[in-house]
TITIGU-92918 format. One line per field, with one value per atom (N, C-alpha, C, CB): residue in three letters; residue number from 1; z, x negated, y. Coordinates in steps of 0.001 Angstrom, whole numbers. Glycine has a CB too. Example, Ala and Ser with C-alpha at 12.3 -4.5 7.8 and 13.67 -1.06 7.14 Angstrom:
2
rest: c(ala,ala,ala,ala,ser,ser,ser,ser)
nr: c(1,1,1,1,2,2,2,2)
c3: c(7800,7800,7800,9046,7080,7140,7870,5725)
c1: c(-13190,-12300,-13200,-11308,-12850,-13670,-12900,-14084)
c2: c(-5690,-4500,-3300,-4473,-2250,-1060,30,-598)
END
This chain:
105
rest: c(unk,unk,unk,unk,unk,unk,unk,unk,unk,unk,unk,unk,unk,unk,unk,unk,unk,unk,unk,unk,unk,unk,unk,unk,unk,unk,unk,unk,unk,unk,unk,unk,unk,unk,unk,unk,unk,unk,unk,unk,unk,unk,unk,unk,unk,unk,unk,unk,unk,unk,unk,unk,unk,unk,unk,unk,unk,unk,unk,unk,unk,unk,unk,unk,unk,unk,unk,unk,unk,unk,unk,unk,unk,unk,unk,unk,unk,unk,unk,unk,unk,unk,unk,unk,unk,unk,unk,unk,unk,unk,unk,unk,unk,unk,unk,unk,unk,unk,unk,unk,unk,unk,unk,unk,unk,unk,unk,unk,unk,unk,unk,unk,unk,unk,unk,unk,unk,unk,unk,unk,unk,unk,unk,unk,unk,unk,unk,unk,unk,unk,unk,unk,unk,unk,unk,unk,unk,unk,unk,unk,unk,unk,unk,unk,unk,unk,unk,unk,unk,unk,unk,unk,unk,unk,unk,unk,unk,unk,unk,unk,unk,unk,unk,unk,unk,unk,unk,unk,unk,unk,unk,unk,unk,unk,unk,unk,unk,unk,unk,unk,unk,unk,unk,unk,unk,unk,unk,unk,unk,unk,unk,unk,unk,unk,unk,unk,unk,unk,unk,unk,unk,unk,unk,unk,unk,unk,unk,unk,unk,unk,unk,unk,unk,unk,unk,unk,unk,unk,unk,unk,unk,unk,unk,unk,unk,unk,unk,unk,unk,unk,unk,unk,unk,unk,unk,unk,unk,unk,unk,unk,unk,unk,unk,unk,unk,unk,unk,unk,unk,unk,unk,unk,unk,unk,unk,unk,unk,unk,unk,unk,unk,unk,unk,unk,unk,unk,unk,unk,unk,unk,unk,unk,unk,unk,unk,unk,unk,unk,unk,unk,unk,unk,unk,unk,unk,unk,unk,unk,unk,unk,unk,unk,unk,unk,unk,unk,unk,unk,unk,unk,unk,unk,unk,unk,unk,unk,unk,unk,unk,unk,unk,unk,unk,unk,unk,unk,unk,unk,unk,unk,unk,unk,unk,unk,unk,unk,unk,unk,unk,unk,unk,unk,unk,unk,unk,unk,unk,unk,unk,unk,unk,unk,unk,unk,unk,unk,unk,unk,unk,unk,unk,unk,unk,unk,unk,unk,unk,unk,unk,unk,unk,unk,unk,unk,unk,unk,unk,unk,unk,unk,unk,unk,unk,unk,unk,unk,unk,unk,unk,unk,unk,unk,unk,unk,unk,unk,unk,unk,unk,unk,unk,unk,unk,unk,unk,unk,unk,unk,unk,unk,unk,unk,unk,unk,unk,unk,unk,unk,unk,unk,unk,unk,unk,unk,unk,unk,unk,unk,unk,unk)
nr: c(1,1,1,1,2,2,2,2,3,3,3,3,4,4,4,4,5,5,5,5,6,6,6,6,7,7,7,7,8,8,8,8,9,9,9,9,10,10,10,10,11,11,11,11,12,12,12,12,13,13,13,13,14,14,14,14,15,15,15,15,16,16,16,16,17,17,17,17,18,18,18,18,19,19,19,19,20,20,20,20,21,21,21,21,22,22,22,22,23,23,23,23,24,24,24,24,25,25,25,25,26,26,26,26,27,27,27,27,28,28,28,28,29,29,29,29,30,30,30,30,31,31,31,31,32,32,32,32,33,33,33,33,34,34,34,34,35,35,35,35,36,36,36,36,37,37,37,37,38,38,38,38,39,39,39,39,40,40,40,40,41,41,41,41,42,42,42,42,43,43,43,43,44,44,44,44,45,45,45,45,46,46,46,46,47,47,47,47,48,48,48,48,49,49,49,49,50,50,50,50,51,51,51,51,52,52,52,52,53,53,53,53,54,54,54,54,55,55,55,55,56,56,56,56,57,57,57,57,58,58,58,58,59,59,59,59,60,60,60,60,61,61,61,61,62,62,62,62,63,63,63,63,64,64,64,64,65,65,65,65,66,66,66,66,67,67,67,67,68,68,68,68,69,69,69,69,70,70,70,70,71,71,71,71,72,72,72,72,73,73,73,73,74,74,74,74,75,75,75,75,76,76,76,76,77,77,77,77,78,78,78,78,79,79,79,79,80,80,80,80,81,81,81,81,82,82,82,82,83,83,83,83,84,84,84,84,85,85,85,85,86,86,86,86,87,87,87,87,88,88,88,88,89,89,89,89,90,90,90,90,91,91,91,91,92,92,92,92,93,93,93,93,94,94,94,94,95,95,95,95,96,96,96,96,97,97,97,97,98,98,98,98,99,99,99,99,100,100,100,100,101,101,101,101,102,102,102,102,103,103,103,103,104,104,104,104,105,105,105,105)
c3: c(0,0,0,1230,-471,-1377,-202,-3634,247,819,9,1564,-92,-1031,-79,-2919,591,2219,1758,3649,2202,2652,3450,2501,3005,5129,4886,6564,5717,5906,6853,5950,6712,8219,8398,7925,9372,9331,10042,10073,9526,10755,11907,10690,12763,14433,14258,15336,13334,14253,13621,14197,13016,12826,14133,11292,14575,15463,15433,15982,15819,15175,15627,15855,16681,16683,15052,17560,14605,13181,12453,12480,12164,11249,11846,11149,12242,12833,12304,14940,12595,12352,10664,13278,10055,8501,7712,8324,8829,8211,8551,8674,9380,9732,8223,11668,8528,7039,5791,6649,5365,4357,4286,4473,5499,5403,5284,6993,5965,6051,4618,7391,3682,1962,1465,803,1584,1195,1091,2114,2627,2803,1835,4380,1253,981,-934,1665,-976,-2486,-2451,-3470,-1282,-1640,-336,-1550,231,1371,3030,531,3810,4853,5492,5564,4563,5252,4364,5473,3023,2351,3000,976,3466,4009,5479,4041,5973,6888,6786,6693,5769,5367,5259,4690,4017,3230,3727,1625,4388,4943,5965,5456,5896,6687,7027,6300,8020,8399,9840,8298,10340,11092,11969,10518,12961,13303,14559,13349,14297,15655,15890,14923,16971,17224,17800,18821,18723,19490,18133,20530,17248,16069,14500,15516,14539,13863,12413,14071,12213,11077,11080,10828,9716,9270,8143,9104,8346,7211,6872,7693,5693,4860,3967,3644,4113,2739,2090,2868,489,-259,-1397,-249,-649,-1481,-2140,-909,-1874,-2358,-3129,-1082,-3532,-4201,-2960,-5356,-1929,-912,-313,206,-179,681,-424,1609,-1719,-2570,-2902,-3519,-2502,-2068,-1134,-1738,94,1097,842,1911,434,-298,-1183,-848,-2197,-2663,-1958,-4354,-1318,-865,793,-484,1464,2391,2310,2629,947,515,-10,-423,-690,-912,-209,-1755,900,1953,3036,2379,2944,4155,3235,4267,1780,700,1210,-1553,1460,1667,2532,1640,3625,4889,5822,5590,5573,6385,5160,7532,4121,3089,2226,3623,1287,567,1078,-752,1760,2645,4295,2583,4528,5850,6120,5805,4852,5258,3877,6120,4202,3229,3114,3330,2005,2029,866,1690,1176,401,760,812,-684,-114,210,-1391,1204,2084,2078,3734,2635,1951,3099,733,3896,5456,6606,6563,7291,7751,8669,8306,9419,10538,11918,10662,12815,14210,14618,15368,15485,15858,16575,16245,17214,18422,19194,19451,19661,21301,21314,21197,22665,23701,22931,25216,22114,21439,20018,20277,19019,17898,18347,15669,17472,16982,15303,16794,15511,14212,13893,13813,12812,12405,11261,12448,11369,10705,10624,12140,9204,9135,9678,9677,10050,10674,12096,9440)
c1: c(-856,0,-898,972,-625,-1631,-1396,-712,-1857,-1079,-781,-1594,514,879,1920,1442,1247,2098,2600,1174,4356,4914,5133,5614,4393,5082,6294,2988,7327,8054,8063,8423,8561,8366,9547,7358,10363,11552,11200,12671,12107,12465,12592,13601,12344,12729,14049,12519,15026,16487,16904,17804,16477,16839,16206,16402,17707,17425,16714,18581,15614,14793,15736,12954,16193,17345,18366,18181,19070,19350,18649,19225,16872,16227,16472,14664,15886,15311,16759,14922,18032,19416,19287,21064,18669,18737,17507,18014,16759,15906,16064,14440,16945,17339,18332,18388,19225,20116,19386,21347,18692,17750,17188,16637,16729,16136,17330,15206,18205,19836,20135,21279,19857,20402,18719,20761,18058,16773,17052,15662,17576,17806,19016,18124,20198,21104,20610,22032,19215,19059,17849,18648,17257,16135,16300,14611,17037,17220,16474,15845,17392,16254,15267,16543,14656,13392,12358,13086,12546,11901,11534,12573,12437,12345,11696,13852,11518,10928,9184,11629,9304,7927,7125,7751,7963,6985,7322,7076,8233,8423,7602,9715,7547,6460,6631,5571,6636,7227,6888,8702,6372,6135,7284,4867,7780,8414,8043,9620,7552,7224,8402,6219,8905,10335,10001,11310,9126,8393,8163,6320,7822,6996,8233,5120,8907,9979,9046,11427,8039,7463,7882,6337,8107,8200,7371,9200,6407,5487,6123,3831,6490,7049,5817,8614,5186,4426,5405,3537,4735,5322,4908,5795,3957,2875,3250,1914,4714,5644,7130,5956,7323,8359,9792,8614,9837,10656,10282,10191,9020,8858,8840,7364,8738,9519,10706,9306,11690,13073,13525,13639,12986,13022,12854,12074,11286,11493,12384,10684,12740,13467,15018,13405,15585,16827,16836,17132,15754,15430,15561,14428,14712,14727,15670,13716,16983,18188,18993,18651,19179,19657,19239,19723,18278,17666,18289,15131,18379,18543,20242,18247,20885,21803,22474,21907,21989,22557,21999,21684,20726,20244,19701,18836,19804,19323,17953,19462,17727,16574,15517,16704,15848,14705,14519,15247,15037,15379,13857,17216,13155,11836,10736,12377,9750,8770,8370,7773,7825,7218,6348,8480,5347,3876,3069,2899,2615,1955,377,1998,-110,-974,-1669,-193,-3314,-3964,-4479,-5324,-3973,-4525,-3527,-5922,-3532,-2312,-2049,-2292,-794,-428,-1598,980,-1431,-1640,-685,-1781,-1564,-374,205,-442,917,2474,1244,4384,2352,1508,3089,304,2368,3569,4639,3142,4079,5349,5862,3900,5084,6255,5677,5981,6341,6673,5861,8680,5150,5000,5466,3836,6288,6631,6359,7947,5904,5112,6793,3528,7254,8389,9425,8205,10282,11615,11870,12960)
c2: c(-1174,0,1232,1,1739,2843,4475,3152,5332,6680,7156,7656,7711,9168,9372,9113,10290,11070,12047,11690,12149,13590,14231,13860,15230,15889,17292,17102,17697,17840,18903,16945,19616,21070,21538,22700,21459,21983,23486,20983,24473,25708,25467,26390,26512,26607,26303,28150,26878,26620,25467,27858,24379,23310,21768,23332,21674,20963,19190,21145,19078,18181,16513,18436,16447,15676,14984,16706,16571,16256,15296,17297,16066,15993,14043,17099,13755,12313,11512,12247,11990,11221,11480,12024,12210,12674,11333,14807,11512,10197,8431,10518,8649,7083,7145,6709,7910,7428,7403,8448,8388,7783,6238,8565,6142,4443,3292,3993,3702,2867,3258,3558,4031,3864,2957,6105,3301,2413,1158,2447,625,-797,-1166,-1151,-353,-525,-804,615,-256,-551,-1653,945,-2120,-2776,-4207,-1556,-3849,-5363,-4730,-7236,-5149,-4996,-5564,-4779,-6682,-6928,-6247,-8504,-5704,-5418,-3551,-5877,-3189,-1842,-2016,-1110,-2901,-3687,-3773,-5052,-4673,-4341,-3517,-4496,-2571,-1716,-450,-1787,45,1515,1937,1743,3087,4181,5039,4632,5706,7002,7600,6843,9051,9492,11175,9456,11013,12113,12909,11769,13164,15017,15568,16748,15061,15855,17788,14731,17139,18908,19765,18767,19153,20070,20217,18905,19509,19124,19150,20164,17633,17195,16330,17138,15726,14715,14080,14761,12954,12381,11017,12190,11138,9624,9197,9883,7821,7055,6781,5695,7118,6969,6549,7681,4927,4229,3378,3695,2822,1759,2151,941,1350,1753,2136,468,1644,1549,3402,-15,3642,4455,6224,3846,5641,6873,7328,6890,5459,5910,6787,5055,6354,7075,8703,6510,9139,10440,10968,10621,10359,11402,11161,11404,10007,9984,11393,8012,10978,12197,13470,12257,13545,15326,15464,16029,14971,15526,15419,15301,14413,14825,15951,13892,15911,17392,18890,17535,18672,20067,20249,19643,18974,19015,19649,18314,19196,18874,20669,17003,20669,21843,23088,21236,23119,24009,24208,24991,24485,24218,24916,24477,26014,26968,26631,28694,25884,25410,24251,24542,24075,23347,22891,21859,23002,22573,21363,23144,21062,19379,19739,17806,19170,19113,17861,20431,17175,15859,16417,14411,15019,15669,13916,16627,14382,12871,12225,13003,12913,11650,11318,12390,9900,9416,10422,8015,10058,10502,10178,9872,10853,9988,9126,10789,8042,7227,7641,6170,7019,7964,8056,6885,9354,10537,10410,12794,11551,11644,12454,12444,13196,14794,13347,17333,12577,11913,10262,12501,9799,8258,7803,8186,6832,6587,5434,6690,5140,3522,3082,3135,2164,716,-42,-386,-223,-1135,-645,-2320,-1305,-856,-1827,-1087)
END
């Protein structure tokens, strides 16, 4: 599985709570096009709730679903100026105390 990381920045007034419920459903449509052990496998994903980031791999075919199903739901849901995403070439940290990183589902 190859990196091709997105990261994700929401605004202060977007409550990072949302964001995190915005990316479970992304992965819950992932699974809905690719199976869930396969989203199991190959999915990747990091969330900073304190910091309201979000980094998706998007080295697999599963984990570019995830991107683009994510980013039109986030365009959706909280507005197209409401956060940035720019790919970026080195992993996350693993979980600390402020996010979570997950390996699979």
């Amino acid at each position: 599985m190859s990196a091709k990381l997105y990261r994700y920045q929401f605004e202060p007034e977007i409550q990072a709570q949302e964001v995190e419920e915005t990316l479970h459903l992304a992965v819950l449509a992932a699974e809905c096009l690719h199976g869930q052990s396969r989203v199991r496998l190959d999915a990747s994903y990091f969330m900073d709730t304190e910091k309201r980031i979000c980094v998706i791999n998007a080295g697999t075919d599963v984990g570019r679903d995830i991107v683009r199903i994510f980013t039109g739901f986030a365009i959706r849901e909280f507005g197209e100026t409401a956060f940035t995403v720019r790919r970026v070439d080195r992993a996350p940290r693993p979980e600390t105390k402020e996010g979570r990183a997950h390996e699979g589902h």
